[in-house]
Structure formats: structure tokens, C-alpha cells
C-alpha positions in Angstrom: 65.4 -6.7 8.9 65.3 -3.3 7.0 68.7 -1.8 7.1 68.5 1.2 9.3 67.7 -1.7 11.8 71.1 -3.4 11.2 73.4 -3.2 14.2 76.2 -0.8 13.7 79.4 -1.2 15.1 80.4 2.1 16.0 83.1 1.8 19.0 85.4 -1.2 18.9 87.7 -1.6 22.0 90.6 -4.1 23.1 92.8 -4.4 25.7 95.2 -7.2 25.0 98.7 -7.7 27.0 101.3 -5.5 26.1 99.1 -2.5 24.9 95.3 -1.6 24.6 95.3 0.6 21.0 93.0 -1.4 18.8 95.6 -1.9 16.2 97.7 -3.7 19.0 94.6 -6.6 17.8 96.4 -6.9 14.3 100.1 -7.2 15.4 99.3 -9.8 18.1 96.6 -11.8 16.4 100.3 -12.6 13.9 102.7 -13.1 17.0 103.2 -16.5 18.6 101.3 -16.3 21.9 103.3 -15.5 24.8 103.0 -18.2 27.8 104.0 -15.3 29.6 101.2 -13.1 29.4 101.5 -10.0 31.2 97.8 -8.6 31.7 97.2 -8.1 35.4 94.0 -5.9 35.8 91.3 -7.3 37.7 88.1 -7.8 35.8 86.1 -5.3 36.4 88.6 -2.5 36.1 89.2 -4.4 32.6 85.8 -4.3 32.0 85.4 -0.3 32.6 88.2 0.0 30.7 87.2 -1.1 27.6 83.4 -0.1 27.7 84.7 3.6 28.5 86.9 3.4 26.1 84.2 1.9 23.7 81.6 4.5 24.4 84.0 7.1 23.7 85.1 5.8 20.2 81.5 5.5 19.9 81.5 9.3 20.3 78.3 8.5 22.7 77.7 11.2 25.2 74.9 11.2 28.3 71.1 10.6 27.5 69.3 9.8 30.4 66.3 8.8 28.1 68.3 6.0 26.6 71.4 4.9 28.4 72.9 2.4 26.8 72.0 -1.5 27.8 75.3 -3.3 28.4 75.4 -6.9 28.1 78.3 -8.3 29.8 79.9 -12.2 28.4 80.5 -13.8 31.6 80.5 -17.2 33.3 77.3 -17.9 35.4 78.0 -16.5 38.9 78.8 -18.7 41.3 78.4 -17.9 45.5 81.2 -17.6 47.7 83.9 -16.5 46.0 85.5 -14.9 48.9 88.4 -12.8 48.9 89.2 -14.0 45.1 90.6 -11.0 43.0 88.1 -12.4 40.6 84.9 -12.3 40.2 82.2 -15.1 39.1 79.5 -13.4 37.5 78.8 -9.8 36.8 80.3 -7.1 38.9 77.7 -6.4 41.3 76.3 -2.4 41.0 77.4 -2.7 37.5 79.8 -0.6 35.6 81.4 3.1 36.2 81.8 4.4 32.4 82.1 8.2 31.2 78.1 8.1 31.4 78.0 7.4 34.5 77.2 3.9 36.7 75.4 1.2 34.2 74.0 -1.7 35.3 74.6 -4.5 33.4 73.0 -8.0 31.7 75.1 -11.0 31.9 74.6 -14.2 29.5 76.5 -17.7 29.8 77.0 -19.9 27.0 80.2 -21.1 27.6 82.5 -20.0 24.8 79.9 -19.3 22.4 78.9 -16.4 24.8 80.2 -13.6 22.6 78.0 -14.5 19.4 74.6 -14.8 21.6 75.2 -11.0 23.3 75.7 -10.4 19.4 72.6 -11.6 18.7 70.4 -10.4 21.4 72.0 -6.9 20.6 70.5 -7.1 17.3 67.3 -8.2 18.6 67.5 -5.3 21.3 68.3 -3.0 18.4 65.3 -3.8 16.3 63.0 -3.6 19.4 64.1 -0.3 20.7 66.5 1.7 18.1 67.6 4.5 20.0 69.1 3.4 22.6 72.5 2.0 22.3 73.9 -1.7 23.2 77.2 -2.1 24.4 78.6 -5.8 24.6 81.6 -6.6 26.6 83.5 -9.5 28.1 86.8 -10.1 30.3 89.1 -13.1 30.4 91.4 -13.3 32.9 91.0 -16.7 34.0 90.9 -18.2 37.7 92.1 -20.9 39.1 89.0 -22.5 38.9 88.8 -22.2 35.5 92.3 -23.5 34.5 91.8 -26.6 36.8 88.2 -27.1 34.6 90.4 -26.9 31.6 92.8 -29.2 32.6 89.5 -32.0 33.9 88.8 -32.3 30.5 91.9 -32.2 28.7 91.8 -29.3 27.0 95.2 -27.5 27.7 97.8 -27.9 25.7 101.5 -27.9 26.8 102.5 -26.9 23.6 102.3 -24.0 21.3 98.7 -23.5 20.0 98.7 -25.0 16.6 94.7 -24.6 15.5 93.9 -26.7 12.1 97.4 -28.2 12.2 97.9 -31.6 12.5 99.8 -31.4 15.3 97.4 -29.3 17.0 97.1 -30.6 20.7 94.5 -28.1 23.1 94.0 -24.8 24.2 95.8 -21.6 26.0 93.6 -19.8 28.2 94.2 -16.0 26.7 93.9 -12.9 28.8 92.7 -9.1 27.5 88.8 -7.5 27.6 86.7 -6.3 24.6 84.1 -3.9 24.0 81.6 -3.0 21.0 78.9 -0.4 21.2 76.5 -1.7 18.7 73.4 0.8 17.5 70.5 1.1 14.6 72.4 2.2 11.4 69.6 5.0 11.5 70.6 6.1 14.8 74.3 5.7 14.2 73.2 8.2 10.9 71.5 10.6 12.5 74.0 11.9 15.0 76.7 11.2 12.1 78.7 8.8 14.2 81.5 6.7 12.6 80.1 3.4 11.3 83.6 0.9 11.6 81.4 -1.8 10.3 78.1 -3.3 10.2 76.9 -6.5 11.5 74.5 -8.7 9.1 73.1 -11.9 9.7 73.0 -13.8 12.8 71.7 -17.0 14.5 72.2 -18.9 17.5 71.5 -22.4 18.6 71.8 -24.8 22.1 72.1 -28.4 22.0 71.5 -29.1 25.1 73.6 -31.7 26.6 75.7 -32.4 23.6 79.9 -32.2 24.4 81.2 -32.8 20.8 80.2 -30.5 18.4 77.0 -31.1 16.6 77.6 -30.3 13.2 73.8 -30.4 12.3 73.4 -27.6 15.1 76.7 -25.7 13.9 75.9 -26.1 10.5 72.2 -24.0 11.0 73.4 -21.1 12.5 76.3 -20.9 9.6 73.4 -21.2 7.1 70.8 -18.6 8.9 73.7 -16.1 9.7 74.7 -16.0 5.9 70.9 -16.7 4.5 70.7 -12.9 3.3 74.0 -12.7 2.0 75.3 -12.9 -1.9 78.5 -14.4 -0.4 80.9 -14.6 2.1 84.8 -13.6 1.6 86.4 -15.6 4.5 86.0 -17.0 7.9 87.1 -16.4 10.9 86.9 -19.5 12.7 86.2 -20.3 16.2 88.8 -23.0 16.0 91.1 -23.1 19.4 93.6 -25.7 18.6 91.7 -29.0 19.8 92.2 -32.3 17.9 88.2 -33.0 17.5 87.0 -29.4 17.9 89.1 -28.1 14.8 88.4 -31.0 12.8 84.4 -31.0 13.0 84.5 -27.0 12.7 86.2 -27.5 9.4 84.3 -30.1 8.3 81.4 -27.8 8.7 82.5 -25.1 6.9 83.9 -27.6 4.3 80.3 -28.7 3.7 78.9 -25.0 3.8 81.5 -24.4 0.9 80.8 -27.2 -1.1 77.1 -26.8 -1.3 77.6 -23.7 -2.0 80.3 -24.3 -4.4 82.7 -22.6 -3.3 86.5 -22.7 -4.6 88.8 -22.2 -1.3 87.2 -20.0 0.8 89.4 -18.8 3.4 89.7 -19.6 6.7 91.5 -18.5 9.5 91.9 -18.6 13.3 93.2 -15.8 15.8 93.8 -18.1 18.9 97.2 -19.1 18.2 97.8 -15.9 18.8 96.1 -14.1 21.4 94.8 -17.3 23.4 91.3 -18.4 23.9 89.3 -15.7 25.9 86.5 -17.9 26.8 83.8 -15.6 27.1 84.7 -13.2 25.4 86.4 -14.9 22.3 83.4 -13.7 20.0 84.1 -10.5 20.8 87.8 -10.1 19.8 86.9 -12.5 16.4 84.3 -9.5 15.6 86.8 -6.6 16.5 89.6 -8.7 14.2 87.2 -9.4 11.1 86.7 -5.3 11.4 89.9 -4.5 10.9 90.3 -6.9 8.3 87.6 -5.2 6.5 89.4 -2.0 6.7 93.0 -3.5 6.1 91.6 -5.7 2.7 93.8 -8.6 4.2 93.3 -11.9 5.3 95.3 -13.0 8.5 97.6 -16.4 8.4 96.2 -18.6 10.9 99.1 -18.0 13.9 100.5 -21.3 14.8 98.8 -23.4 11.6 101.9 -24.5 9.5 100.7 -27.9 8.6 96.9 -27.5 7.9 95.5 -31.0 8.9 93.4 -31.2 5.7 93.7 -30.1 1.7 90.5 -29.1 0.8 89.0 -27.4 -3.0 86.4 -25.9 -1.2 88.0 -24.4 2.0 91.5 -23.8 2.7 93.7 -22.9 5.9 95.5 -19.4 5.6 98.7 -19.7 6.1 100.5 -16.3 5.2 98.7 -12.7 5.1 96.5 -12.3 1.8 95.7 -8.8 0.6 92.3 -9.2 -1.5 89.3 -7.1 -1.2 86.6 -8.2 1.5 82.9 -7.2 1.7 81.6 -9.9 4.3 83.1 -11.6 6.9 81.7 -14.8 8.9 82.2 -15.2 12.5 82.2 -18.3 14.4 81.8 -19.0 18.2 80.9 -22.6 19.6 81.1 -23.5 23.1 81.1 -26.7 25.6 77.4 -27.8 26.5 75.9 -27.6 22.8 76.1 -23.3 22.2 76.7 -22.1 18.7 76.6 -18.8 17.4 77.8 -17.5 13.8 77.5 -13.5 12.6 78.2 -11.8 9.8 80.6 -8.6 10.0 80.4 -6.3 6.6 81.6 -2.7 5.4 79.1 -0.3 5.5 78.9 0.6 2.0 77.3 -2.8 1.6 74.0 -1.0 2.6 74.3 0.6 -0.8 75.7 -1.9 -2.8 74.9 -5.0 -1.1 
């Protein structure tokens, strides 16, 4: 991919409980999450929310040539869903933004769902690179949803501890994301503020595995970074689960090794800010951003005890100022999805 094709990130939005300004991300992702979350928009006013908002960042105003595609990280619609204040599925008519109603795409791959609309944006990108790609997602989880949890023992009724050895589940988070993603060159031409740009990506199913593959996770880590000199940190999908954590690290640990590597760091928002499903992806991208801008790596919120003491790939356990080029993203989900991405500053494009 030449790099005027590269994706740009050029409007970043979160809305998280207690505030939506995008460096609310930074001060949560190193506060203990709240059980008490206090986030009670319904999806799809979340969802308008942060794509207008996006858009607008994005400084992206009406072209009815080439509105912008959204693709929306969503659970697979289900029929019947009543009265519910929540929806399964996308919104149907689509999406009221400052450019008026757009309809909108919707992929399901379970929590890995934020790194495949990552991907297919870039794919979308090179086919077509002057119109826009907006990819958002919504958690504010359902009933339905916590009780699915629960069947497989993934809640935790304790504080989320991910890589600690005393990490026992999940917390459902709550918030919405948004990134407007276009071709560098068109980002360029219409002098639009370039937050970041995303590299390499790759996505995999295994279909019908539960536990993580680590042949299938371990492909997409080495495709998403095959173009890249190195990699500063990681920002791990890791949710707090006692067999998820461990085979994501030992992953990585491998990636490092071969690579020889000398504790690369990694780290993990969802003690923080919960596990948004969906959406997760999206708020790891938006995070590794501002950790590009902020030369810092985050301590891993809830990780005081890292499970493991490795040479090659250590647990972050306080803030670490350093500078960053490259960020990798991780996002595996139930059913076999993986999906890994690069984030990087844009002055890589001239000094890679």
C-alpha cells in the first residue's frame, strides 16, 4: 500500500461516563472502574453523538458525491426486540449526523469487531479514496447480553485485574466511539488534521474455536506489523480473564522473542473503562492515539501483580514517558475473530 493510501485518522471521538472530551479517554483509562457507571443514553443517540462529533473533528463538511460510508460495530440483529430501549443490530434508517441521515454497514465479530471495521476501512480506502469511512460502535449492554456473560463465566465480581494473577473475568463497560478514517492524500489535500495514521492490519476467523488460537492470533500480529521496523508497545486486548490474558501474553511473548525483543511493553485499558464489546477496538485505537501524542505509556489499570516475569515482554505497571512511533492494537473475540492494527504518528510517512 503506497502511503497516500494509508488510512488517516482524522476525527477521534469518545463518550465515556462522566464526560465525553476525548482527553476524559486518558484520565479514565488510569481510574479504577466504577461498578457504578453512570452512562444512560440509548444507543443510537450515543451513536449520533459520537459520529457527529467525529465528523466534526474531522472538519468534514457535505459532499453529496462522496458521503461518507459508516460502518457501525454491532452485535448481529436479532428480531423481536420489542419495546427494549435497546437495540439489536443497526439502527434502522441509519444515522442523523451534521451531513445529514447516513445509512449505515454493520459487521459482527464478537469482540474483535472493532479491528475488522478497521480493516475493511482500509480496504474501502484503497478502493475508493475520496470518500471518507467513519467507524463507530456503542456499548451499553442489555440484559441479554449480561445474562450471556454470566452463561459462560465471564463476569467477574471483583475489580478487573487484567494480566494479574488474581485476575478473575470481565466488567461489561459502557461509552460509544467514533473514528473518521480517510486516504492520507485526501486528508492532505483539504489540509485536514492528521491525529494519527493507521499502518498495518490483518484479520483472521477460526471458526468454531472458544479458546484463543494462538496460531490464528499469532498471524494477524505478524501481518499487522510485517511492514514495520518495530513496534514501541502494545495495547492489549486483554479483559481480565484467567485463560484469555494468559494465551494473549503468551502470544505476544513469542512475537517478542522471535523478534528479540527486550521488554516490550504492554498494557491494557479494560480495568479501567470496562469491556465495550463491540466496540473495544475502537476505544484501544483512540487510546494508542493519544499515547502517541502524550509520549507515554499507560499502567495497566487494576494489574498490580503481573501473572508472569518475562525478558521479552513486560506488564506496565506505572505511566512511562518514552518516545513512541508505532503502536500495536489488539482485538480478539469469542467464536475464533482476531484482529491486530498498527496506530503510528504521521511523520512516520517521512521517516518511517
Amino acid at each position: 500500500m503506497t502511503d497516500d493510501l494509508r488510512p488517516a485518522l482524522t476525527g477521534i471521538s469518545v463518550d465515556l461516563p462522566g464526560g465525553g472530551d476525548l482527553d476524559r479517554l486518558w484520565t479514565a483509562a488510569s481510574t479504577p472502574l466504577n461498578g457504578d457507571l453512570d452512562f444512560t443514553r440509548q444507543k443510537t443517540a450515543a451513536l449520533e453523538r459520537v459520529v457527529d462529533d467525529a465528523l466534526s473533528r474531522a472538519r468534514l463538511d457535505h459532499d453529496p458525491d462522496s458521503p461518507p460510508t459508516v460502518l457501525l460495530c454491532t452485535q448481529a440483529a436479532i428480531p423481536d426486540t420489542g419495546t427494549s430501549p435497546f437495540f439489536q443490530g443497526p439502527p434502522a434508517g441509519g444515522l442523523d449526523t451534521r451531513l445529514g441521515r447516513l445509512p449505515v454497514m454493520a459487521l459482527s465479530h464478537a469482540c474483535a469487531t472493532g479491528g475488522f471495521a478497521i480493516d475493511l476501512a482500509s480496504s474501502l480506502i484503497r478502493a475508493d479514496p475520496g470518500r471518507p469511512v467513519v467507524v463507530a460502535g456503542a456499548s451499553l449492554p442489555d440484559p441479554g447480553e449480561t445474562l450471556s456473560m454470566e452463561a459462560v463465566g465471564a463476569l467477574t465480581g471483583d475489580r478487573v485485574r487484567p494480566f494479574d494473577r488474581r485476575r478473575s473475568g470481565i466488567a461489561i463497560g459502557r461509552g460509544a466511539a467514533a473514528l473518521s478514517l480517510e486516504a492520507v492524500s485526501s486528508a492532505r489535500a483539504r489540509r485536514a488534521p492528521v491525529r494519527a495514521v493507521i499502518g498495518g492490519s490483518a484479520v483472521r476467523a477460526a471458526r468454531g474455536k472458544t479458546d484463543t488460537d494462538q496460531a490464528c492470533a499469532r498471524s494477524v500480529i505478524d501481518e499487522a506489523l510485517a511492514g514495520a521496523r518495530t513496534v514501541d508497545a502494545v495495547c492489549a486486548h486483554a479483559t481480565g480473564t484467567v485463560v484469555g490474558d494468559r494465551a494473549e501474553f503468551e502470544v505476544l511473548r513469542s512475537y517478542a522473542a522471535d523478534h528479540r525483543r527486550d521488554g516490550l511493553p504492554v498494557y491494557s485499558v479494560k480495568g479501567a473503562v470496562g469491556h465495550l464489546l463491540h466496540t473495544s477496538a475502537l476505544v484501544g485505537a483512540a487510546h494508542a492515539v493519544l499515547a502517541l501524542e502524550r509520549s507515554a505509556i499507560p499502567a495497566t489499570e487494576g494489574c498490580d501483580e503481573p501473572f508472569a516475569n518475562d525478558p521479552h515482554l513486560r506488564v506496565t505497571t506505572a505511566e512511562e514517558q518514552r518516545p513512541l512511533r508505532r503502536l500495536l492494537v489488539n482485538a480478539f473475540g469469542f467464536g475464533g475473530n482476531y484482529a491486530s492494527f498498527t496506530v503510528e504518528r504521521p511523520d512516520l510517512l517521512e521517516n518511517p
